[in-house]
N, C-alpha and C positions, 0 to 999 in steps of 0.2 A: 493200714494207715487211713485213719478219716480225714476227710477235708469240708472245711465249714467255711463258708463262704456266704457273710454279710453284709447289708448296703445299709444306706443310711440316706435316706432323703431320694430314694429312686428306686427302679427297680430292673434289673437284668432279665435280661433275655432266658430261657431253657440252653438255648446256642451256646451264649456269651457264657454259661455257668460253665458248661460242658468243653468248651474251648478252654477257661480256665483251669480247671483241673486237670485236665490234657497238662496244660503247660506245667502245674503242679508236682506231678506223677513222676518228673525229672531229678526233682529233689531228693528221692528215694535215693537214687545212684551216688548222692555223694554223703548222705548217712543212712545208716539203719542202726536200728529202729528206728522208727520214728512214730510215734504216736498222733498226733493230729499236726495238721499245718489249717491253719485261720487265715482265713482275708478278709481286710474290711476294707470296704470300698465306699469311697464318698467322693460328691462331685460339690464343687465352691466356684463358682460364677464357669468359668470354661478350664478349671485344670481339675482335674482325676486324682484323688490320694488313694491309694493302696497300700493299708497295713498288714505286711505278712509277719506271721507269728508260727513258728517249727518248734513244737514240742518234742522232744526224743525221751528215751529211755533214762534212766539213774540224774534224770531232774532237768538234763540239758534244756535250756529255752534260750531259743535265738529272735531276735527281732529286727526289722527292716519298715523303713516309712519312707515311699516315693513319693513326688506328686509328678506328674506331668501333664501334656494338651491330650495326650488319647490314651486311653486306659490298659491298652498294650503296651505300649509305653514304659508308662508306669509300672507295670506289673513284671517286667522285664526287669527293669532297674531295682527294685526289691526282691528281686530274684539273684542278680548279680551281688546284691550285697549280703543277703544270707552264704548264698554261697561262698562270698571272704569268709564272712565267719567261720562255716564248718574249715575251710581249710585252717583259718588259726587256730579252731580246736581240738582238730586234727593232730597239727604239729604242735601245741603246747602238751596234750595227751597221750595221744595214739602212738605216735612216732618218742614220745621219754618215756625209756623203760621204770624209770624211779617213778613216775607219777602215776605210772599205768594203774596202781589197782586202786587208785583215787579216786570217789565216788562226787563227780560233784553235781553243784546245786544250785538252782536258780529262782530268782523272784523277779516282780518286776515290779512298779510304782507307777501310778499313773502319771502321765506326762500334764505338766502346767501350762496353763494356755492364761496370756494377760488379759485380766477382767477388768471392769471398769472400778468396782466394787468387790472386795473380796468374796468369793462363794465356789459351795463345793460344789465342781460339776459332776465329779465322776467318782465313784469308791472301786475300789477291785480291793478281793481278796487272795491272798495266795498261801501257798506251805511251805513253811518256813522249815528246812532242814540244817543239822549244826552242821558247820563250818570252820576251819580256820581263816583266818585273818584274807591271807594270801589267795584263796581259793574264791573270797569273795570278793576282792579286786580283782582277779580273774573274771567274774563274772561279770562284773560291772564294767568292763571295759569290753567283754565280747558285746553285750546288749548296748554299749553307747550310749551308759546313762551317768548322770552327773554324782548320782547318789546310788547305794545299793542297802537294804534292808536283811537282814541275818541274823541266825543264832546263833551263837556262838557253842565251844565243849559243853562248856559249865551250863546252857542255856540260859545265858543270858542273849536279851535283844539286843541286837548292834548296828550300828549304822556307820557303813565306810561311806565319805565321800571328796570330792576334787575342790582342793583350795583355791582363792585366787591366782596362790602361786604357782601353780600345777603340783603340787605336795598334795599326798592323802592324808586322813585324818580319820580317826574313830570317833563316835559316841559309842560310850556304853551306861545301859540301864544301871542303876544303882536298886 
């Protein structure tokens, strides 16, 4: 498992890194594989954000954003919420025989932050593996995001997302 561990406007201790990753090394226990776990850590006037990012094996990507006053804190709390995840993916997975040899898949979209002015702040790229429909609301709702980006059998690009009514909806590419 590697762990990468990012700042943004500061910079951490040798201590603080190694302390974190300690706390890190925990996560192994409730999945495996797991391929890297990410932190990005940023400080805004006196609260701490902590973004943890668990990549696993056959695509799984989980996602967790704390803020709080001390960076422990924080890091705990994104830590308690990954680990909901793995348990929902756990038991929507692990524990249904019928889905078990279900190969799924994740992406993720960068999150929107209100500008004053429309502008791009941030691109990320990701790999888009096909999907059924269901598999990709699955997704989109372990990541706790509003929208989720996929390919579909046929490969087509597709975009499920949450209406105002709490109803989903697709785009798909023509």
């Amino acid at each position: 498992m590697e762990f990468v561990v990012r700042t943004q406007h500061g910079h951490l201790s040798p201590e603080t890194r190694t302390h974190i990753e300690q706390k890190l090394a925990v996560i192994s226990r409730y999945l495996t594989p797991i391929r890297t776990v990410t932190v990005d850590v940023s400080q805004k006037d006196k609260h701490h954000r902590v973004q943890l990012t668990v990549t696993g094996e056959h695509g799984i990507l989980l996602r967790a954003e704390e803020k709080a006053t001390e960076l422990m804190y924080a890091l705990d709390a994104a830590m308690n919420a990954v680990r909901t995840q793995i348990e929902r993916y756990k038991g929507r997975h692990w524990r249904n025989a019928q889905r078990h040899a279900a190969t799924p898949s994740a992406a993720t979209v960068a999150d929107s932050y209100p500008a004053a002015e429309p502008a791009i702040v941030r691109t990320k790229a990701f790999h888009i593996k096909p999907m059924d429909d269901e598999e990709a609301l699955e997704q989109m709702e372990l990541l706790g995001h509003a929208f989720f980006v996929y390919r579909g059998y046929v490969l087509q690009v597709r975009v499920i997302y949450r209406r105002a009514d709490g109803r989903h909806a697709v785009f798909i590419t023509a």
